[in-house]
MARVEX-685396 format. One record per residue: x, y, z of N, C-alpha, C, O, CB in turn. Coordinates in steps of 0.02 Angstrom, whole numbers, padded with zeros to 5 digits, always signed. Glycine has a CB too. Layout:
<sites>
XYZXYZXYZXYZXYZ...
</sites>
This chain:
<sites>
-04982-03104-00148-04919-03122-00161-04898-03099-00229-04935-03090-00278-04912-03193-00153-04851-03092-00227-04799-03037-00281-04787-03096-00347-04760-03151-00337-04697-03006-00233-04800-03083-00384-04770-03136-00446-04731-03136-00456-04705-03090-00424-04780-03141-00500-04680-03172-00500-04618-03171-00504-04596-03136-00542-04535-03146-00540-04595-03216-00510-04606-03100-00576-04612-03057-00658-04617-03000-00574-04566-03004-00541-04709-03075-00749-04651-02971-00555-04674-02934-00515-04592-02924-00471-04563-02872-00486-04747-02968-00479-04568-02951-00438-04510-02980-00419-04459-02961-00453-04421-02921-00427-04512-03041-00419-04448-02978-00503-04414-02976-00547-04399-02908-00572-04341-02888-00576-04438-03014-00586-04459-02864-00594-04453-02794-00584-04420-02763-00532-04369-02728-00532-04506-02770-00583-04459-02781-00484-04417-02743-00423-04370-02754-00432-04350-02714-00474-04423-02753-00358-04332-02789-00418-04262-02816-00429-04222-02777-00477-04167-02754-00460-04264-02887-00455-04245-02768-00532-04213-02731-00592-04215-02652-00576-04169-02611-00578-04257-02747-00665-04285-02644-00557-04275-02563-00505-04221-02570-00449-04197-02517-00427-04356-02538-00454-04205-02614-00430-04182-02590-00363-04103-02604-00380-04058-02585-00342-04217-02635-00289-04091-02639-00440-04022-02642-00468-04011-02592-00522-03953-02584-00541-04007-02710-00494-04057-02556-00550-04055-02483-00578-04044-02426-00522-04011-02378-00543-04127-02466-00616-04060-02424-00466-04082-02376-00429-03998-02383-00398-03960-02335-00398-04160-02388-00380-03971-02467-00369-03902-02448-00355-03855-02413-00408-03821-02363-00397-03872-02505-00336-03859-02454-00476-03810-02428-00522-03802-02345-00527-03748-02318-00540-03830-02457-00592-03874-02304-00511-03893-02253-00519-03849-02220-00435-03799-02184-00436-03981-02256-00536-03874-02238-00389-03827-02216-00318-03732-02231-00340-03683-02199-00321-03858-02287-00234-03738-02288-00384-03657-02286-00398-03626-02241-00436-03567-02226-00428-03633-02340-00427-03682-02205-00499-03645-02183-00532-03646-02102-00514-03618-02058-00548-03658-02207-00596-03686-02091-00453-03665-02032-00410-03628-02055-00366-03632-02019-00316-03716-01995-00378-03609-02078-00362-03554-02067-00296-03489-02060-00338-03456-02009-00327-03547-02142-00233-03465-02108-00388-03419-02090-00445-03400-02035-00463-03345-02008-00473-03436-02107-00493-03491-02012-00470-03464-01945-00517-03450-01870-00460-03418-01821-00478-03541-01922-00587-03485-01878-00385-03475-01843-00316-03383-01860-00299-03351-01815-00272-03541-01886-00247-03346-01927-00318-03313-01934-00326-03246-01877-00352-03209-01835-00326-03338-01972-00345-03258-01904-00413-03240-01891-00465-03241-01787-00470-03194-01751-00485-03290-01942-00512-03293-01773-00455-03299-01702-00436-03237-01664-00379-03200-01615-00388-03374-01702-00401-03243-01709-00324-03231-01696-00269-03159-01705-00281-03124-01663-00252-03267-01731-00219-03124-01755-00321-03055-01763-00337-03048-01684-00368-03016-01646-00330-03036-01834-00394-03068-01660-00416-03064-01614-00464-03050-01543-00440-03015-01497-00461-03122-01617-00499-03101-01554-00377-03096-01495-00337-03044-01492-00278-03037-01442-00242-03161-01483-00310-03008-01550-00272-02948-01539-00230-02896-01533-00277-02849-01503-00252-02932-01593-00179-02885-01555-00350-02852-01551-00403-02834-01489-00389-02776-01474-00376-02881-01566-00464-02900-01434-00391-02894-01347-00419-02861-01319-00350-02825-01270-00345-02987-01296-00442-02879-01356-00304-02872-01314-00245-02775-01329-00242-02738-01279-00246-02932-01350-00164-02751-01383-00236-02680-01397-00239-02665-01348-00298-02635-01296-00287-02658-01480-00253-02683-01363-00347-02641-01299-00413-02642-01222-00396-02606-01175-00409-02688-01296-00498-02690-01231-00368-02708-01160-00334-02655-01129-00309-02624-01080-00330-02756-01162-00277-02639-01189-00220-02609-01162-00199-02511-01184-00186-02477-01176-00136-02654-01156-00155-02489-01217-00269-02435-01220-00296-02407-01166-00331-02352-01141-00342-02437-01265-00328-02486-01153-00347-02485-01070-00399-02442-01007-00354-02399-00965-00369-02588-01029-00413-02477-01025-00294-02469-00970-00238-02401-00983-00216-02361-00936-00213-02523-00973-00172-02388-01028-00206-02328-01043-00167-02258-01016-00197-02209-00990-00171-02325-01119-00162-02283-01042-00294-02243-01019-00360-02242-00946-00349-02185-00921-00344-02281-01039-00437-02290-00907-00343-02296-00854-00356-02232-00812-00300-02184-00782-00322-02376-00841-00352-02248-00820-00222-02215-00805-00170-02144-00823-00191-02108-00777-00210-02243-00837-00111-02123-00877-00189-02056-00907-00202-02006-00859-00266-01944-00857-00271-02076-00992-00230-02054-00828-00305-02035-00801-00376-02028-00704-00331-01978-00669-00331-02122-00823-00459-02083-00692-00306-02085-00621-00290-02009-00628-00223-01962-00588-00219-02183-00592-00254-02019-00684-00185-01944-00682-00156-01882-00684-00189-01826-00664-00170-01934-00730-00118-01896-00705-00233-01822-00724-00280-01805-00657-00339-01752-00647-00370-01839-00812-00336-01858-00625-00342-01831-00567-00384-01824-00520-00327-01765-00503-00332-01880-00539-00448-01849-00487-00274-01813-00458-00200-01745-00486-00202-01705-00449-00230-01852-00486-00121-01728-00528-00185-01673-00569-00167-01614-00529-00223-01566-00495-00202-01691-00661-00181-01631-00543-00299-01600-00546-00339-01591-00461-00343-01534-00443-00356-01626-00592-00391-01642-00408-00334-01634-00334-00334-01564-00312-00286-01517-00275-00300-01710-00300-00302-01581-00353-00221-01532-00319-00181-01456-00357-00204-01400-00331-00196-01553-00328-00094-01471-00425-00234-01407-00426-00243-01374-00371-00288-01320-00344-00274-01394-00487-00267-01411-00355-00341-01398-00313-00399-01399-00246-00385-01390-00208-00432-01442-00324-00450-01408-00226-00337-01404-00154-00278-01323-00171-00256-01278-00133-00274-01476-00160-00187-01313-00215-00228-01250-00230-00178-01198-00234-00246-01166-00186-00267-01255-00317-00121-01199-00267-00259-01164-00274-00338-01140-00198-00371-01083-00180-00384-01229-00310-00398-01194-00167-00379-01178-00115-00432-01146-00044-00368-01121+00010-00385-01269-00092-00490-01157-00068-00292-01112-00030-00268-01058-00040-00249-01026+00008-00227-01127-00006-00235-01027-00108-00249-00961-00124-00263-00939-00110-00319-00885-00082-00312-00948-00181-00255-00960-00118-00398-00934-00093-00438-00925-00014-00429-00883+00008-00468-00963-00114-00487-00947+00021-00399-00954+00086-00406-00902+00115-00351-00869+00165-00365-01030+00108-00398-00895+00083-00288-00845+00072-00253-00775+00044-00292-00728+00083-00293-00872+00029-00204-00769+00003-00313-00696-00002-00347-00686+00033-00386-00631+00059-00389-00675-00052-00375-00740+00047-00434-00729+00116-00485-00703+00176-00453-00665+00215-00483-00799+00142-00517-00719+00183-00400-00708+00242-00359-00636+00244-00322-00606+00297-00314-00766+00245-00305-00604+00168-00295-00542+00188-00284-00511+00150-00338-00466+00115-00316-00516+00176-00214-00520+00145-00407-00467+00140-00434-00461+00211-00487-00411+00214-00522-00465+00069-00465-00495+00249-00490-00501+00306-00505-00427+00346-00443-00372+00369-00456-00593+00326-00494-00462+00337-00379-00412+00377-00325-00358+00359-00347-00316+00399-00367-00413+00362-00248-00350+00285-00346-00264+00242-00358-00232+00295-00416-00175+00317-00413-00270+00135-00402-00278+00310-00466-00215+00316-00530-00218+00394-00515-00182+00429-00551-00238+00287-00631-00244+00415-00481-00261+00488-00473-00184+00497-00437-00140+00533-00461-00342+00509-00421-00178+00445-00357-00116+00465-00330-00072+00458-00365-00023+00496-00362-00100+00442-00281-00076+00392-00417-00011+00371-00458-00002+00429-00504+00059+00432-00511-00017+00297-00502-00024+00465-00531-00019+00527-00578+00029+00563-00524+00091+00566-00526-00101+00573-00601-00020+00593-00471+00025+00628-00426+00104+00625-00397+00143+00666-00375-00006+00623-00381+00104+00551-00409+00162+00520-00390+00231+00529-00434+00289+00545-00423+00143+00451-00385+00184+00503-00503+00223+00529-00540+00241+00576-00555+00292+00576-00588+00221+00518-00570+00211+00635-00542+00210+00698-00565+00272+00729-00523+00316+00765-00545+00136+00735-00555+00262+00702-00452+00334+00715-00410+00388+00699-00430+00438+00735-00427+00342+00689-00353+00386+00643-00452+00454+00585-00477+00466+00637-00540+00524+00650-00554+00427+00477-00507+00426+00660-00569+00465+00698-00622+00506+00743-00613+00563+00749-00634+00432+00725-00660+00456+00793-00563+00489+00866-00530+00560+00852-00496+00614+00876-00514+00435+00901-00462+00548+00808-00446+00628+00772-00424+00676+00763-00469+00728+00796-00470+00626+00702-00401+00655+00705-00521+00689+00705-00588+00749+00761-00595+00810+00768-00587+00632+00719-00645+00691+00794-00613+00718+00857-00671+00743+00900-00632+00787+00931-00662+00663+00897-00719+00734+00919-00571+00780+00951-00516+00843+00917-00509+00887+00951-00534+00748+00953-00448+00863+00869-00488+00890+00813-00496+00960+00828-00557+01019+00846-00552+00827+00761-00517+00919+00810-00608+00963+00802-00680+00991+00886-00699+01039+00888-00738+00902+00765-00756+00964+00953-00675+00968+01000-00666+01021+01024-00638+01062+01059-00667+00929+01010-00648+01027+01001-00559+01092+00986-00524+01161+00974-00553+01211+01010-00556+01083+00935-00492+01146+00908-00574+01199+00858-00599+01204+00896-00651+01265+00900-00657+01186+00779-00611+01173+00939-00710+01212+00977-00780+01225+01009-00753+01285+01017-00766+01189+01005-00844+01206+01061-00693+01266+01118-00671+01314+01101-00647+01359+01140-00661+01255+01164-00627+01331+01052-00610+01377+01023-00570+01413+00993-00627+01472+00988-00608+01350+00976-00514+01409+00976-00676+01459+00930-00735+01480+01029-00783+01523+01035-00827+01384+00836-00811+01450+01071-00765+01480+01120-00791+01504+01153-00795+01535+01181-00841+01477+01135-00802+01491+01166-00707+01559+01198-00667+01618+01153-00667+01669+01184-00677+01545+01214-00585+01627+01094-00660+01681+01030-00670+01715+01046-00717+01775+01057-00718+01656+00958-00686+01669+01050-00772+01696+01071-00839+01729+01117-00831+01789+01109-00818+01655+01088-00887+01703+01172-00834+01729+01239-00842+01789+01228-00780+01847+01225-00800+01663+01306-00830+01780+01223-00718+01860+01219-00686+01899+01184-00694+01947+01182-00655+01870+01212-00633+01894+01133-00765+01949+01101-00782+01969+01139-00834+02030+01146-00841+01942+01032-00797+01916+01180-00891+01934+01212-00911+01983+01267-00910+02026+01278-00953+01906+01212-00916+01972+01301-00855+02024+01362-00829+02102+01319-00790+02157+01346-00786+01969+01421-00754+02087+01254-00767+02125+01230-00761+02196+01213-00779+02244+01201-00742+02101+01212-00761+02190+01217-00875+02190+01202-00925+02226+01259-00952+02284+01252-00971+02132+01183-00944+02200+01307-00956+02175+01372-00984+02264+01383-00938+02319+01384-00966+02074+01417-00955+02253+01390-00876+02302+01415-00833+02348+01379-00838+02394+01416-00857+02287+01423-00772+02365+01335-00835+02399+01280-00855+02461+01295-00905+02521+01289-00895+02349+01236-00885+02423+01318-00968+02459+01325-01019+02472+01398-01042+02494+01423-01094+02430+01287-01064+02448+01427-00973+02471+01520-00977+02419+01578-01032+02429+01629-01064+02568+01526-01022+02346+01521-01013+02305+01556-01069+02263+01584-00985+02210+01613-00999+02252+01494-01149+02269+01582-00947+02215+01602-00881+02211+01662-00886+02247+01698-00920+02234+01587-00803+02155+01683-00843+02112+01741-00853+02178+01799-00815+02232+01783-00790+02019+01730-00806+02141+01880-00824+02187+01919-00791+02178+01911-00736+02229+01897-00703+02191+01978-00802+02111+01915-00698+02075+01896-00636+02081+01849-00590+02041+01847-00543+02028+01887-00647+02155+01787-00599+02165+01753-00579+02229+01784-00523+02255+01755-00475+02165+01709-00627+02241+01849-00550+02288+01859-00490+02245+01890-00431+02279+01911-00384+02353+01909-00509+02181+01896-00427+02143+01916-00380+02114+01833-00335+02085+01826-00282+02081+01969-00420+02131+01799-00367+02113+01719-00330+02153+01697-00284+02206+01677-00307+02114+01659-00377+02148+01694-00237+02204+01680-00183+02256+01627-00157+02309+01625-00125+02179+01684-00143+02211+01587-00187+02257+01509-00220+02304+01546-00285+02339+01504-00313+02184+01428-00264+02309+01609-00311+02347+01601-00382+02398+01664-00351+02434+01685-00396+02293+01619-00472+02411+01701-00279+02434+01761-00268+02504+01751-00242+02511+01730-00185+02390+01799-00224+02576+01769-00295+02637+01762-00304+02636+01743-00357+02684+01767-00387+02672+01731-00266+02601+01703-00395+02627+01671-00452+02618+01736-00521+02568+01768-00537+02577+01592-00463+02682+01737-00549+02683+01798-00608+02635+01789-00644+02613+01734-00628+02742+01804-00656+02586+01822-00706+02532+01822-00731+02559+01805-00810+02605+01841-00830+02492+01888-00714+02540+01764-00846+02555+01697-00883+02584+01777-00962+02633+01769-00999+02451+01616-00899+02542+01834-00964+02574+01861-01000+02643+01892-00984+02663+01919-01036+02537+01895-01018+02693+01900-00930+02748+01938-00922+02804+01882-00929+02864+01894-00921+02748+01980-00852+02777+01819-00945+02845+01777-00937+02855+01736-01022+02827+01697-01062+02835+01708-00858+02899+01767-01014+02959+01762-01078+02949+01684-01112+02948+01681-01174+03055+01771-01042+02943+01626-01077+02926+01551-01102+02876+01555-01071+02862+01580-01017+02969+01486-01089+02831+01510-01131+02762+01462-01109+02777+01403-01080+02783+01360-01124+02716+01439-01168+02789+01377-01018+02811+01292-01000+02765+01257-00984+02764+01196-00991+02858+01275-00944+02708+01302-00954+02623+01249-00932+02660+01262-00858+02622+01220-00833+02604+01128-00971+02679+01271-00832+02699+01252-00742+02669+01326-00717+02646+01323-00660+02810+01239-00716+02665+01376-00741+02652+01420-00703+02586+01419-00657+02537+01403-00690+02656+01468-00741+02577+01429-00610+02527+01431-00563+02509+01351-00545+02482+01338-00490+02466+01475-00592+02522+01302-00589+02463+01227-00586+02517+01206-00503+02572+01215-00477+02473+01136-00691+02434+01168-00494+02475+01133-00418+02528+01089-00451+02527+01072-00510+02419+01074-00357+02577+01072-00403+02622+01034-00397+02675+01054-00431+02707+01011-00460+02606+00980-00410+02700+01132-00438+02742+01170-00477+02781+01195-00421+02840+01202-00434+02710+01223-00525+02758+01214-00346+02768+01265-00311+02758+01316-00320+02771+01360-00279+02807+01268-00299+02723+01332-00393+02706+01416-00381+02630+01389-00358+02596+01439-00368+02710+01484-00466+02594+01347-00337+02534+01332-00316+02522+01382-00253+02558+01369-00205+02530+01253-00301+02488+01425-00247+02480+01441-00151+02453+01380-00127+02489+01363-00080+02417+01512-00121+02397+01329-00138+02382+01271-00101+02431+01241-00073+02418+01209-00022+02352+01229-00134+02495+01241-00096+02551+01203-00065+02615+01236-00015+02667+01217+00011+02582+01173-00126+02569+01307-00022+02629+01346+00044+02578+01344+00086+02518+01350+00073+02670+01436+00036+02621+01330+00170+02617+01341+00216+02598+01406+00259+02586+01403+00319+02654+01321+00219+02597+01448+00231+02610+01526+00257+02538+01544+00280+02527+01600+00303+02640+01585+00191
</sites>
């Protein structure tokens, strides 16, 4: 039979020997946490990583699509002012054809009010007895008074106002 001291040892072995099974399992524990720790960071790492290589793809083609719309509007607003030049360039030519017209046309006006004028007051050309609107009427040098009536309409020496 076992003494009590004898007993007593055991006892202390066999409550060393658990503390000793406890403080492996703790530390098998404790390990085993550590190593699912690395394995999750691991594969957050990965997940980070994917999520990031999608997001700069993502972000290329936007910046592809992007810089060919800018390059596209660059391109028709280039055309736009290109036609608007053109446009204008007509509007000028018209213009100035235009305003071209209208000074010859204000100068012949002129000038046939001039001779108008001219005849009027018996200063008209010699060449006016070759005008057929002016043929009967005496030629402004053979007549003895200056009165302004010779040849002008509404004198009767007008030909516009004979019938014949």
């Amino acid at each position: 039979m076992e003494s009590q001291g004898q007993r007593q040892s055991y006892r202390g072995q066999a409550q060393a020997a658990q503390e000793h099974n406890r403080q492996d399992r703790e530390k098998d524990l404790s390990q085993e946490a550590k190593r699912k720790a690395e394995e999750e960071k691991n594969k957050t790492s990965e997940t980070a990583q994917q999520a990031k290589e999608k997001t700069q793809s993502t972000m290329s083609q936007v910046k592809d699509k992007a810089a060919q719309a800018a390059e596209e509007a660059r391109r028709k607003a280039q055309e736009a002012a290109e036609k608007g030049k053109e446009t204008t360039q007509a509007g000028k030519e018209k213009t100035s054809g235009i305003l071209q017209q209208t000074g010859e046309t204000m100068r012949n006006v002129a000038q046939g009010a001039a001779d108008a004028v001219k005849s009027t007051i018996g200063m008209g050309k010699k060449d006016d007895q070759d005008d057929p609107l002016y043929k009967g009427t005496a030629p402004a040098t053979t007549r003895s008074t200056n009165t302004g009536t010779t040849g002008a309409p509404g004198t009767g020496n007008y030909q516009g106002n004979r019938n014949n």
